[in-house]
N, C-alpha and C positions, 0 to 999 in steps of 0.2 A: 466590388461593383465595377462592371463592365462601363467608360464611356464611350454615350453614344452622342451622337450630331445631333440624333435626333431630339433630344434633349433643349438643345439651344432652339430648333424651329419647333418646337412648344414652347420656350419661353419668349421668342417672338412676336407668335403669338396673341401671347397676355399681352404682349406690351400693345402691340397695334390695333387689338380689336373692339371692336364698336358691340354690336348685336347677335357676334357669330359666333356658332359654335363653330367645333373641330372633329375631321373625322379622321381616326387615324385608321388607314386598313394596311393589309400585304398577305403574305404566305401567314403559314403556321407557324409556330417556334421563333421568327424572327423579332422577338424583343419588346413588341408593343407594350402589353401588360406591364411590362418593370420598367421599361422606359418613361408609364406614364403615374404608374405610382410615384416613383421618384421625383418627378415634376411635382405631385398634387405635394408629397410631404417636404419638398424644398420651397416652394413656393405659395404654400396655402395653411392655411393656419388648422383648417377641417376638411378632409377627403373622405366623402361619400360614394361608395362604391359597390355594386352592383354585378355580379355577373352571370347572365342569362342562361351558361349552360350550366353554371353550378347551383344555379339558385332557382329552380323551377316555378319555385313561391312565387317569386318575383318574376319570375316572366311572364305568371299567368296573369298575375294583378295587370303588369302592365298593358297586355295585349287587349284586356277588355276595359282599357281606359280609350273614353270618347272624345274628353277634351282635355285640355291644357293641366285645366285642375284635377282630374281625374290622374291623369301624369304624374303631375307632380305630390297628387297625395299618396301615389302607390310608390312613389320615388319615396318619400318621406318615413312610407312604414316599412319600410326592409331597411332603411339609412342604419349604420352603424357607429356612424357618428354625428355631431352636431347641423344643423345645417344655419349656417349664420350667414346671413346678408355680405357680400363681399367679402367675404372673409372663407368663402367654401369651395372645392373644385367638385364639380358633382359629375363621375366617370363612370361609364353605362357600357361595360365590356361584350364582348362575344355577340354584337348586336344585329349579327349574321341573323340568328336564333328570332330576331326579332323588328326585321326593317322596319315595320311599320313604326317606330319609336324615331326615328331619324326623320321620317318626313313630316313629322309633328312639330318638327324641333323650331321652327318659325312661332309657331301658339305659345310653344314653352319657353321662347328666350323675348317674347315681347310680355306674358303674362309674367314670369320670373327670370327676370332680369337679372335681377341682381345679383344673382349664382352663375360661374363659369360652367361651362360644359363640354364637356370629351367625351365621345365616342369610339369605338374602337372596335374592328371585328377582322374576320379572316377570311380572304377570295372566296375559298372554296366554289368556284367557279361560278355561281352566277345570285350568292346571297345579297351582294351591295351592287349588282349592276343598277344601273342609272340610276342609285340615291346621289352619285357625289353634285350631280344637278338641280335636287330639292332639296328644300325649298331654294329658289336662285335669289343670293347675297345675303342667305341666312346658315350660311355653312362653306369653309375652310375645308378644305381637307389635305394630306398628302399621304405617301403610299412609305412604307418602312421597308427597309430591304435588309439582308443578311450585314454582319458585318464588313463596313469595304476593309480593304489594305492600308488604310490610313489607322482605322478604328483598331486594327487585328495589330498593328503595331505600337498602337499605344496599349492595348491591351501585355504587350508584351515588354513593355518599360521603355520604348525606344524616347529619349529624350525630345521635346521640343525645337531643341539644336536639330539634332540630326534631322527633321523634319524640313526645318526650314533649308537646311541646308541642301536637304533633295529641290524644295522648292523655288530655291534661287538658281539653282544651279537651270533648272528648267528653265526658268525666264530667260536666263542669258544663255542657254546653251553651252555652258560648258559642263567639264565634267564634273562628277560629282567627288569629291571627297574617297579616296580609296579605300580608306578603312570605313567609311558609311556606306558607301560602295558594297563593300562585301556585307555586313554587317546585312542590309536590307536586300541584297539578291539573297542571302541564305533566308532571309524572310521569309520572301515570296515563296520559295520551294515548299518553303516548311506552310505558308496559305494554301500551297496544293492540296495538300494531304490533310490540314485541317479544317481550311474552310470558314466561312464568318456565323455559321447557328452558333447563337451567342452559349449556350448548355454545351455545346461542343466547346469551345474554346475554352469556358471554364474550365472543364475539367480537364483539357491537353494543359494548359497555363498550372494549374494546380497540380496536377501532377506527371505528369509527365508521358503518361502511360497510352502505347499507343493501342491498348486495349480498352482501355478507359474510352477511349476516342470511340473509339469504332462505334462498341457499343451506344452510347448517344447519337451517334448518327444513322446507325440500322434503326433504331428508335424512331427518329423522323421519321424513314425513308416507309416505315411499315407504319407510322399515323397518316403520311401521305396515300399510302395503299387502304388502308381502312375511310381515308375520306372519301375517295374515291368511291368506293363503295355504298356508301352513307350515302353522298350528295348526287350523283350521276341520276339521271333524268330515269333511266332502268336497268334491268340485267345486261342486257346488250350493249347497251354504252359502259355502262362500267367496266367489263370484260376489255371489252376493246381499248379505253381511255388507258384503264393499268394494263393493258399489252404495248400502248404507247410509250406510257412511263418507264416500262422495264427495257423497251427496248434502247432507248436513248443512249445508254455508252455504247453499245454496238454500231448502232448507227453514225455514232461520233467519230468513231472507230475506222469509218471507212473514209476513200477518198475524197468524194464528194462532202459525205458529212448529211447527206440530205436524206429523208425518210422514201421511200417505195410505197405507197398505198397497201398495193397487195401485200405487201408483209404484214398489216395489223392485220385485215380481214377482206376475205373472198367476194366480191358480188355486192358490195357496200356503194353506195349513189358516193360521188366524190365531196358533192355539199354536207351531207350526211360524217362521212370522214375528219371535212375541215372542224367542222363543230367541235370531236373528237378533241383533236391537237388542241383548239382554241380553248375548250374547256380546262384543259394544262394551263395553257398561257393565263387565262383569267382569274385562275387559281393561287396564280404566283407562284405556282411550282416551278415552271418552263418558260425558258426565253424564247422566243421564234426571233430572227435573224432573217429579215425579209427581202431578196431579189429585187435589183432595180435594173429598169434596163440599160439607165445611164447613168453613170457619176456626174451628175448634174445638179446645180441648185435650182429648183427644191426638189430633194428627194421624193419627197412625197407622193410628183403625180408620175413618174414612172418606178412604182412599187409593182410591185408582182405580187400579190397576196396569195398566190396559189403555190410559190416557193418558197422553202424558207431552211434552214437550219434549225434544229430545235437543241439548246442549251439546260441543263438544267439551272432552278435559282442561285446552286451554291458549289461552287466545286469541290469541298469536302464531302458534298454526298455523291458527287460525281466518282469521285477517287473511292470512296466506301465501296461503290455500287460495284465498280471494279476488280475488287477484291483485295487481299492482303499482300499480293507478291505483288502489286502493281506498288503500294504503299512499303514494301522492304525496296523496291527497286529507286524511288524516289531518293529514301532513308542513306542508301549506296552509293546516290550519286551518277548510274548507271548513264552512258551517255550514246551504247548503240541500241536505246530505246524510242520512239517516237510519239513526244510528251503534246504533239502537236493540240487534241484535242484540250486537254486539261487546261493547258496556257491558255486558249481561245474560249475556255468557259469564265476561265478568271478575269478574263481583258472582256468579255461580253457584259457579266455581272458589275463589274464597275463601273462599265460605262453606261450602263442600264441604273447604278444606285445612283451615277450624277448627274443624269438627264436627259442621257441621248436616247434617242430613237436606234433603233438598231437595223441597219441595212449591209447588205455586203453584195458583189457585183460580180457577176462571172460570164465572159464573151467565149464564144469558140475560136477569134482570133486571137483576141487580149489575152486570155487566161481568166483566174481569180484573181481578186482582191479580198483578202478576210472579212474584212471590214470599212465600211465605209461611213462617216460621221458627217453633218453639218453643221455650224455656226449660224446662232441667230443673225449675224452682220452678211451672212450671205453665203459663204465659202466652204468647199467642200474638202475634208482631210481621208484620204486614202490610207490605210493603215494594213501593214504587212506581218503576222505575229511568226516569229521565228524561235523556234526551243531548241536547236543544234547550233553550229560553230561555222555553217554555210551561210549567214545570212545576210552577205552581199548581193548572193541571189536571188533575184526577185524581177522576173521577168516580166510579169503582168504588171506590177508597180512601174518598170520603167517604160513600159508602151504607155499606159493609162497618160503618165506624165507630159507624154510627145505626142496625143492625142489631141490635137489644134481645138476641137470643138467641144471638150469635155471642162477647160479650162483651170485647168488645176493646174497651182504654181506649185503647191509642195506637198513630199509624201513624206510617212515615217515612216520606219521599221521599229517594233518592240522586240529586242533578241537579248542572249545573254552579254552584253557589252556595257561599259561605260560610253557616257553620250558623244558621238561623234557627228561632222556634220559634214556633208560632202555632197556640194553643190545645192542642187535642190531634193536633197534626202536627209531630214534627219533619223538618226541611227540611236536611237534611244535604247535606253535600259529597263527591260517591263517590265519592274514598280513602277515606273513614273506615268505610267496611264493613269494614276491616281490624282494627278497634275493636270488633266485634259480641261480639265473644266474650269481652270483658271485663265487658261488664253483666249 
């Protein structure tokens, strides 16, 4: 069994909550379902459970329930286990299939209280748009993401020690321990090519086999294409959404990194377009990485919403997408290659599974910045990702820096190094993006 985080913000939870339920959503494949099973049979004595696409019985009873009781007696007859007063977690899966069951869940947890509740369903672009808002202070929710590099390391036996010992070393900025050092940069490479879908991991961790791998992760990448299909508004968007999707390594692939309209489709209204992209993003397939016109705090109000970088959720499907000699070349160690994209999907992903917003910044004097992040206390961090042996260089990083009105004291670089620090740059080693969210 795979640990996940998520795991512990369910069992938080339990502990804190008064009236609420919980909605757990994200992509596909990224772990909900076992994540929350594991919760109900650690922590509950009877787990009643429910899944809307598997169980059509059940979804029809529910759909034509009017009220509370109705709910909960169509809960009751598909139950396959007991349902006992405090003692029961009562989880309501794939409830994409089914929104109207979430906005009821105010009648349901004031009429039956006494039973926990978990929900749980998949983007798919626009199934739980604006439920996480009803009923308001009657529902919890948080969003599941692929496995990070912390998780994909404990997955791979890396000690507690060495953990901590990456995460001290962050605090105080020194270096990390050499033999952990290499131990967790040979990681991350090996995160490239495998990536956090938790079925993926299984079975690279179980056996080795980077055939094995592939396999589970063309599996995604062609359920992601079939959803597409499935859930898109019509034949038009569909076509179009998955010509976005396929394009994505390509487009990763160039200098900019940014999509061309005209390459999906000819003659397309530009509002029409964004939809397009957004329907990725909402899916939790796709990051978008959005234009600011300033590294300034708050990001927020000079965002560019018509610019963006689009990332896929996981970089092992990014690497699959790419093909097999991109994954021998990794395997090799290959270093007159340019991993630029792939690093920039795994440092996006993370920093997207631990809170940030995702912005990056590009002037025609400045240059780029990959990546730019902010702190709730105010302060804006500038971030440079580096995959070659040049990465002192960084041009747009040191104007940004000496930039009087932009006011940023310090920048990082993530490259292949142990941590160094010089002056107002620290020169980090990109695992420790896994660490961001503790400063």
């Amino acid at each position: 069994m795979l640990r996940r985080k998520a795991l512990e913000r369910l069992a938080a939870w339990k502990r804190g909550k008064t009236t609420q339920a919980l909605l757990v959503d994200g992509a596909r494949q990224v772990g909900k379902t076992t994540v929350i099973e594991e919760f109900g049979r650690t922590y509950y004595e009877h787990l009643v459970e429910l899944n809307f696409i598997d169980n059509p019985e059940a979804l029809s009873a529910v759909q034509k329930a009017n009220t509370a009781d109705d709910l909960f007696m169509a809960i009751a007859a598909f139950a396959q286990d007991e349902l006992i007063p405090g003692k029961t977690l009562v989880f309501l899966d794939e409830v994409q299939a089914c929104p109207d069951v979430v906005t009821m869940v105010k009648f349901l947890v004031q009429r039956y209280g006494q039973y926990d509740y978990v929900f749980s369903g998949s983007l798919l672009g626009t199934g739980l748009r604006g439920i996480r808002s009803v009923p308001v202070g009657f529902l919890d929710s948080f969003t599941m993401y692929p496995l990070d590099f912390e998780e994909y390391c404990m997955a791979r036996s890396v000690s507690n020690q060495a953990l901590e010992e990456v995460a001290d070393a962050f605090r105080n900025r020194r270096q990390v321990n050499p033999a952990i050092h290499q131990r967790m940069t040979d990681l991350f490479h090996e995160y490239l090519i495998v990536g956090g879908m938790p079925a993926a991991v299984d079975a690279f961790v179980k056996t080795h086999n980077v055939q094995q791998l592939r396999l589970q992760q063309q599996s995604i990448v062609d359920q992601y294409r079939r959803d597409i299909s499935q859930y898109a508004d019509n034949l038009a968007d569909a076509r179009a959404i998955r010509r976005i999707f396929d394009l994505v390594p390509a487009e990763l692939s160039q200098q900019n990194k940014r999509f061309r309209i005209t390459q999906v489709s000819k003659g397309t209204r530009l509002s029409r377009e964004e939809d397009r992209f957004l329907w990725l993003a909402d899916a939790g397939v796709a990051l978008p990485v959005y234009n600011v016109d300033e590294p300034r705090y708050p990001l927020m109000l000079s965002m560019n919403s018509r610019l963006f970088k689009l990332f896929l959720n996981d970089v092992g499907l990014l690497t699959c997408m790419c093909g097999m000699d991109v994954i021998r070349d990794l395997l090799n160690d290959r270093t007159d290659i340019n991993y630029g994209a792939l690093y920039e999907n795994a440092i996006a992903q993370e920093l997207k599974a631990h809170g940030f917003n995702l912005f990056y910044y590009k002037n025609n004097s400045i240059g780029e910045l990959d990546f730019v992040i902010e702190y709730p206390h105010g302060y804006i961090r500038p971030i440079e990702v580096k995959s070659g042996k040049s990465y002192k260089r960084h041009s747009a990083l040191t104007k940004a820096l000496y930039t009087e009105n932009f006011g940023i004291h310090k920048g990082t670089v993530l490259a292949e190094t142990n941590t160094q620090c010089e002056g107002n740059i620290d020169y980090l080693p990109v695992y420790m993006v896994s660490q961001f969210r503790n400063e």
